[in-house]
C-alpha positions as CSV (number, residue, x, y, z in Angstrom):
1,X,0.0,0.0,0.0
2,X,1.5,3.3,-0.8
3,X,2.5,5.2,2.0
4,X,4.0,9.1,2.9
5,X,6.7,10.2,5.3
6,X,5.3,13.5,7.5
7,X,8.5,15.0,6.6
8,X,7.7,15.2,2.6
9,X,4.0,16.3,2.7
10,X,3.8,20.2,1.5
11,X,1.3,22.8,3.0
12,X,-1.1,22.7,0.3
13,X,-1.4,18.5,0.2
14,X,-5.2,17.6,1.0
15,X,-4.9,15.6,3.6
16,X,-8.1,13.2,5.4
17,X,-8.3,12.6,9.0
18,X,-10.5,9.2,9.6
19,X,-10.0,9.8,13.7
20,X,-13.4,9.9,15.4
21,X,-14.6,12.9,17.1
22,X,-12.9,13.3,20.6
23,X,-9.7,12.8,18.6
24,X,-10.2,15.2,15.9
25,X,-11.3,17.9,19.1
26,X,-8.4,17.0,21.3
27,X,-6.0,18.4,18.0
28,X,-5.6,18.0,14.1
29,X,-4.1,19.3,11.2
30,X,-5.1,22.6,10.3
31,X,-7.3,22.4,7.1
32,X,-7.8,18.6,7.0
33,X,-11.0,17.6,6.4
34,X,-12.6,15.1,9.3
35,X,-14.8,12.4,8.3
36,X,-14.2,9.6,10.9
37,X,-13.6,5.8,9.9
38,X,-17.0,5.0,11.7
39,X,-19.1,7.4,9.2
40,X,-16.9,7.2,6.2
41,X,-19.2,4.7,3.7
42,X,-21.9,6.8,4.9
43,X,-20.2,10.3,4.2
44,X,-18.0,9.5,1.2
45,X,-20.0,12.3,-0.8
46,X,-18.2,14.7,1.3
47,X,-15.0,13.2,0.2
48,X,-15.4,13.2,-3.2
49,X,-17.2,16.9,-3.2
50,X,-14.1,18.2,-1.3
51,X,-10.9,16.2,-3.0
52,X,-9.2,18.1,-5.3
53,X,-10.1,16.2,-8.7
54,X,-6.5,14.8,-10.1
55,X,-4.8,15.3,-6.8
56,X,-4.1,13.1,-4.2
57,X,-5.3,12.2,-1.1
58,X,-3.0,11.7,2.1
59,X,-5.2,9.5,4.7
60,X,-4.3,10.3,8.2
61,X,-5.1,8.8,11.5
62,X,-3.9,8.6,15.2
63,X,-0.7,6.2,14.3
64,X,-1.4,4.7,10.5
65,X,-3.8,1.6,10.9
66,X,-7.5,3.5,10.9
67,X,-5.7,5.3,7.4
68,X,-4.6,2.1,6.1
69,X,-8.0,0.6,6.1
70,X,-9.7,3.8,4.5
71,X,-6.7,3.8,1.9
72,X,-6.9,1.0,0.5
73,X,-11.0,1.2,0.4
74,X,-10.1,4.7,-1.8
75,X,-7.7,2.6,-3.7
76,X,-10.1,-0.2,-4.7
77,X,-12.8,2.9,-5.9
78,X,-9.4,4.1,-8.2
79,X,-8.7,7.4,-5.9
80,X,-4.9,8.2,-5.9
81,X,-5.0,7.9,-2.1
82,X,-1.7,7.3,0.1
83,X,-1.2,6.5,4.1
84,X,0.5,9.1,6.3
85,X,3.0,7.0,7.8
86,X,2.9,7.3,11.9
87,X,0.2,9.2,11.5
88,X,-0.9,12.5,13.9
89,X,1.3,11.1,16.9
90,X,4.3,11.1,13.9
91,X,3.1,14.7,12.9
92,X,3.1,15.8,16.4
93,X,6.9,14.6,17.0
94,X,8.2,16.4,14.3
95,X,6.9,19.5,15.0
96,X,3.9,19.9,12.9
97,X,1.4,22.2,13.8
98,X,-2.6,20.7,16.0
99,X,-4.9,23.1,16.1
100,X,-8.0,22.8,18.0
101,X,-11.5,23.8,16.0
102,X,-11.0,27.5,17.3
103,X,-7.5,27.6,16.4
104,X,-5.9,27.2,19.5
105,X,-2.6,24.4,20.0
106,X,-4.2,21.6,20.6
107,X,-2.5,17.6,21.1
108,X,-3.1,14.3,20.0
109,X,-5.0,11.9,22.0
């Protein structure tokens, strides 16, 4: 499955975070867009609306296995899609911005 290092995403990379909710309040990625592995079938309108069309799409979670799952689901629908390897706890270390919803630092849970 094709994967990402933190350390070579850019700014402007659309990036999917499938943590559910108390995650995703406790700290994400500023400008990722939050549909949690629990709703995803359910919301994958939101996805597709949001995506940039012939970009890609780096799937993100807490440490990479939640993100595996969802990319290779993308995959098998033939969505350039790629895991964020470590995930938000790999983000964190590095030195990556979490933002809360109003902006504030926030941490992953």
């Amino acid at each position: 499955m094709p994967t990402v290092e933190v350390g070579d995403l850019k700014d402007d990379d659309f990036l999917l975070d499938v943590r559910e909710d108390d995650e995703w309040q406790a700290g994400h990625a500023e400008g990722a867009l939050h549909i949690p592995l629990s709703e995803f079938v359910a919301r994958y309108g939101e996805l597709t609306e949001a995506a940039p069309q012939d970009g890609r799409i780096h799937v993100i979670c807490r440490s990479g296995g939640r993100s595996a799952q969802v990319t290779m689901y993308l995959a098998q629908q033939g969505i350039d899609a790629v895991n964020v390897d470590g995930g938000m706890q790999t983000w964190a270390v590095t030195g990556r911005p979490v933002v809360t919803d109003a902006g504030e630092p926030g941490f992953v849970l």
